[in-house]
C-alpha positions in Angstrom: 78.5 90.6 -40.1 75.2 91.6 -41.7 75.7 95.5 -40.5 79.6 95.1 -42.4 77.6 94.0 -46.1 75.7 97.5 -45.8 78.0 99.8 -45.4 79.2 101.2 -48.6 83.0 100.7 -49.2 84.6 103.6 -51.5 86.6 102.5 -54.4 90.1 103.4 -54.7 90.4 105.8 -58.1 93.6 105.1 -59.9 94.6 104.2 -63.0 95.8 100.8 -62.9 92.6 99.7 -61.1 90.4 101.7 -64.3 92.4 99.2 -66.7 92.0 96.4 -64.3 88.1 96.8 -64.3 88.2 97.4 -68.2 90.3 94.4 -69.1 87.5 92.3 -66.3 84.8 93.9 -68.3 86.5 93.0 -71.9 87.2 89.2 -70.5 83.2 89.2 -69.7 81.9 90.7 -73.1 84.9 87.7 -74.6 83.3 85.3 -72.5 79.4 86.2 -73.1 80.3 86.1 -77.0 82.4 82.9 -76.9 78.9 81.1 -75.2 76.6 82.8 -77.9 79.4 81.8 -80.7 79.2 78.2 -79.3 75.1 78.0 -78.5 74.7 79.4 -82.0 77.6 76.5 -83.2 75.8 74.3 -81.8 72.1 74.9 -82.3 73.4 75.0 -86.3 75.4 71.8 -85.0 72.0 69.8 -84.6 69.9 71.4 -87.3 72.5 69.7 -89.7 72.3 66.2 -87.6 68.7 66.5 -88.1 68.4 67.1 -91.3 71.4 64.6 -91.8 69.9 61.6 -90.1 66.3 62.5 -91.6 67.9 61.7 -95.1 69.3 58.9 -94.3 66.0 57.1 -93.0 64.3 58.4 -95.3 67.1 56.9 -98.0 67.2 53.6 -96.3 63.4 53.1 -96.2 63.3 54.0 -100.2 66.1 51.6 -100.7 64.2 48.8 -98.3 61.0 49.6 -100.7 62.9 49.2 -104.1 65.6 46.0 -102.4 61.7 44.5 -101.8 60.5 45.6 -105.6 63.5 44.1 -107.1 63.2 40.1 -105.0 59.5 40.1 -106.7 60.5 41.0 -110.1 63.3 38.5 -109.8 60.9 36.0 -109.0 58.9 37.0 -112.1 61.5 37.0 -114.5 62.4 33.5 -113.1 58.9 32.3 -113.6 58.9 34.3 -116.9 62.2 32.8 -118.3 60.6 29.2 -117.1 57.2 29.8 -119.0 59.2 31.1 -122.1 61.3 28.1 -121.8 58.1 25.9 -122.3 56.0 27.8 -125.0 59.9 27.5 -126.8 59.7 23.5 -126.5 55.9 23.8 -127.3 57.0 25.2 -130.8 59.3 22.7 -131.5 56.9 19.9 -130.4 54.3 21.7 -132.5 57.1 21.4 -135.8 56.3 17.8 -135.6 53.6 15.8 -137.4 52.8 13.1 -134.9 52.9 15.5 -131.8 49.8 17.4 -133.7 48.3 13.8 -134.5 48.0 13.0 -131.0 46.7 16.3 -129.5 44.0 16.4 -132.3 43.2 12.7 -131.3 43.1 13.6 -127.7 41.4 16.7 -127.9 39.1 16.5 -131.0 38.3 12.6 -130.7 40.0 12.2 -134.4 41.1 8.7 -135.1 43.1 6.8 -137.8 41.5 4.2 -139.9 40.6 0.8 -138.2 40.6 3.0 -134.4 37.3 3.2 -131.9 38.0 5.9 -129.3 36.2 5.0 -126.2 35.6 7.9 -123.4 35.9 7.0 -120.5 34.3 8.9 -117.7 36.9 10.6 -115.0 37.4 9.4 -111.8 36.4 11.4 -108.7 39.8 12.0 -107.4 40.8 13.4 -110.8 38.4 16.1 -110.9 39.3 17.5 -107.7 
């Protein structure tokens, strides 16, 4: 068998078999550009994914930070909205006489006619 594979066989020359071999030779040039068309498709294929997908985490992760940024300052308008709330009934409290009577007797030891204010010492458990 091996001695059959080394001797040389002689091609037959006639036209049909030239335009045979060309068309075979066309298919394999067709073929060897359809895989570079499709391995060039494709390589440009995942350079889009990637860059695709690399926005999009990178979108979701800036969304995540301000979704974050937004729950605090929700919590700090709340805590805002409930301090303003206050100071608002301060003012009002402040509009009245006997309201500013009290705090100047509390604060500034002030008394009416005929009153002693004692001070008392604070207790140990309402220090701490």
């Amino acid at each position: 068998m091996g001695s059959l594979r080394n001797k040389k066989i002689a091609k037959i020359q006639s036209s049909y078999i030239e335009q045979r071999e060309k068309k075979l030779q066309q298919k394999m040039k067709n073929r060897i550009g359809l895989k570079r068309r499709l391995i060039a498709f494709a390589i440009v294929a995942l350079v889009f994914l990637g860059v695709t997908v690399s926005t999009m985490l990178s979108q979701a992760s800036a969304l995540n930070e301000k979704q974050e940024k937004k729950e605090k300052l929700t919590t700090k308008l709340h805590s805002l909205e409930k301090e303003q709330q206050l100071l608002e009934e301060e003012i009002i409290k402040l509009n009245d006489d006997e309201y500013i009577a009290k705090i100047a007797r509390r604060d500034y030891f002030l008394s009416n006619e005929g009153e002693v204010i004692f001070n008392l010492p604070k207790k140990e458990e309402e220090k701490d």
